[in-house]
Every structure is written in structure tokens, then in C-alpha cells.
N, C-alpha and C positions, 0 to 999 in steps of 0.2 A: 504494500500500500504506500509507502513512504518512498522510493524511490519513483513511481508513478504520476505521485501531487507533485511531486519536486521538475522532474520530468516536462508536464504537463504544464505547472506553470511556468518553468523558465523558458517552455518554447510559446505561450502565451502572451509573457510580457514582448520577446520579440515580434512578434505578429500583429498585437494589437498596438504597440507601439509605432510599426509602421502607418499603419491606417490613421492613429489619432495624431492631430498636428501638435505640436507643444504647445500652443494658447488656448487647446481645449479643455473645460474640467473635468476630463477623464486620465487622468494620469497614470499606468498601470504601475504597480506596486504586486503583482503576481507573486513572485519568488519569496518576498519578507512575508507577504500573507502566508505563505505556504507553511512557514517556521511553525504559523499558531498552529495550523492544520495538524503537522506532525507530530508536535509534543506528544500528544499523550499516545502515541503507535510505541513509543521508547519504553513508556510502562516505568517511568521515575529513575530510566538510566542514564543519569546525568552526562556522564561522560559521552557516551556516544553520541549523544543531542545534540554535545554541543563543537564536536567532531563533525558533524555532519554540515551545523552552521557554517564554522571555521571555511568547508570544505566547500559549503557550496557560494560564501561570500566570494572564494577566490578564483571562482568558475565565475561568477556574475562579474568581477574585477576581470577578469580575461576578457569575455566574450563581451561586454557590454559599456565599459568605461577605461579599457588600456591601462589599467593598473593594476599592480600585485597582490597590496595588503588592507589597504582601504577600506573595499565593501567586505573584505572577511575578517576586520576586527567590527566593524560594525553590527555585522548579521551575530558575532558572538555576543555582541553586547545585547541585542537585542533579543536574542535567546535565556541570556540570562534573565532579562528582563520576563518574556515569555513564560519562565519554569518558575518565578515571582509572583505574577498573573494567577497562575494556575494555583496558586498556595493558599490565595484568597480567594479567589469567584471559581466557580464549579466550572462546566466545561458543559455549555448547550449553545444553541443561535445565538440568542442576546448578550451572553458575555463572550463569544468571540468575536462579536461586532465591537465590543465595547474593549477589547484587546487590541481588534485591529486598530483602532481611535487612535488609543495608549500608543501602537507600536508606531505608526505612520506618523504622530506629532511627535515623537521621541528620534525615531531613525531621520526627519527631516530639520527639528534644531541640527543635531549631531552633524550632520552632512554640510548643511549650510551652515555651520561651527568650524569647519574642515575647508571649506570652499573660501572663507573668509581668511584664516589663517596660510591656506596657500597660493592663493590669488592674490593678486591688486587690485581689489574690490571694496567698496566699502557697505555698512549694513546696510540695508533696506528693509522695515518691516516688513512693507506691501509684497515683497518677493518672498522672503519666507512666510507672511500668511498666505500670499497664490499658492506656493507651493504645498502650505498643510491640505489645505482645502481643495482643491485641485486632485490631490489623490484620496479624497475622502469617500467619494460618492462610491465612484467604480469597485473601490478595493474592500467597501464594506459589504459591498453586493454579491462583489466575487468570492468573499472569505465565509460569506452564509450559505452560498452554494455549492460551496465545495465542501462545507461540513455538513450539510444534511447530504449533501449526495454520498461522502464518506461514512456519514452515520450507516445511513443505509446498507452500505455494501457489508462496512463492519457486523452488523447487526444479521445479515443475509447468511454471509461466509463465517460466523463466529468471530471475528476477528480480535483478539483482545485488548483493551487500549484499557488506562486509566480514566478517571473522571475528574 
């Protein structure tokens, strides 16, 4: 199940990315969504969770933004964050919407925290609030549908996952 979501969204975000222009409010955020999706397929094994984040930040640093380590200390921070999540709110529809909220205005200061200190740029609210809000809509759409359609399969196939 977990290499399938992961799969499935990282060849998502490139596709629909294509098609959306950047001044659209659909931003896709596919791949970080996918983080909350898999947590609980690990079953509270930390470690490999967040191997897999590590793992797949530096897959999305390759194929997606030319750099090494970047999006894969990011995606770990955000995992941590994730297995945090999970400690307080239960694990159905509306608290992985409310995850992805958390995760997509957490992963987008960070970023635009990163983009500030490594450019010649200087702040701008209005660009880091486009840019929260902007990935808001799409990725909370997509992270509730991909957990009930996981629930399902989970629930069909046995599949074991925590709560």
C-alpha cells in the first residue's frame, strides 16, 4: 500500500502540475500529502517512516527542484511532525484534513524560510500567504481521497494500519 500512495502521488504532483499554471489556487502538494496517508501503514515504526520520508524528500529534491538535501530534511521534519499529529487527533477524514492544514502551512513557512535565506529576496507576506492558501484547497481534497479510498482497500484486503 505504501509504496503505491507514494508512487501514485509523486507521479500526480508531476502531471497535474503540468496542466495547473502557477497563478492558479491549485497548487499540488501530492507527495507531502502522501506522508499523512502512510503513517499509520508503518504501525508506530518510527524509524522506517521516517527513512522513507528522508528517502522520498531526496527523490522529490532530484526529480523536481535540482537539489540534494533540501526537500529531504524537510519531508523528515514534516514526518516528525506527522507521527506528532497522530499522538493527539485519531486518524479518520477530518483530522487528516486538518493534518494536511498543519502540514502544508508548516512545510510552506519552512520553505519560504529556506528560499529567503538562500536567495536575494526579501519577505513578502502576500507570497507566503498565496503560497499557504494556494495549496490549501487541492491538497485537502486530495489527502481525503486518498484516505477513504485507502481506508477502503485497507478494510477490503485486511490490511493492518494503526489509528
Amino acid at each position: 500500500m505504501v509504496p503505491a500512495v507514494l508512487i501514485i502521488s509523486f507521479i500526480l504532483d508531476s502531471i497535474v502540475s503540468n496542466f495547473i499554471s502557477l497563478d492558479s489556487l491549485f497548487f499540488p502538494l501530492f507527495t507531502l500529502m502522501a506522508l499523512i496517508i502512510i503513517y499509520p501503514y508503518f504501525n508506530n515504526n518510527r524509524q522506517k517512516y521516517f527513512g522513507v520520508c528522508l528517502v522520498t524528500g531526496i527523490c522529490y529534491d532530484l526529480i523536481y527542484s535540482n537539489t540534494i538535501i533540501i526537500h529531504g530534511m524537510l519531508f523528515l521534519l514534516i514526518g516528525f511532525i506527522i507521527t506528532r499529529l497522530n499522538l493527539i487527533i485519531s486518524n479518520n477524514s477530518i483530522n487528516v484534513g486538518i493534518m494536511a492544514i498543519v502540514c502544508i502551512v508548516i512545510y510552506r513557512f519552512l520553505a519560504y524560510g529556506l528560499l529567503l535565506i538562500t536567495a536575494s529576496t526579501s519577505f513578502e507576506w502576500f507570497s507566503l500567504l498565496k503560497s499557504i492558501y494556494s495549496s490549501l484547497i487541492l491538497n485537502i481534497f486530495y489527502v481525503i481521497l486518498i484516505y477513504i479510498i485507502t481506508d477502503k482497500i485497507s478494510r477490503k484486503f485486511k490490511i493492518h494500519r494503526t489509528n
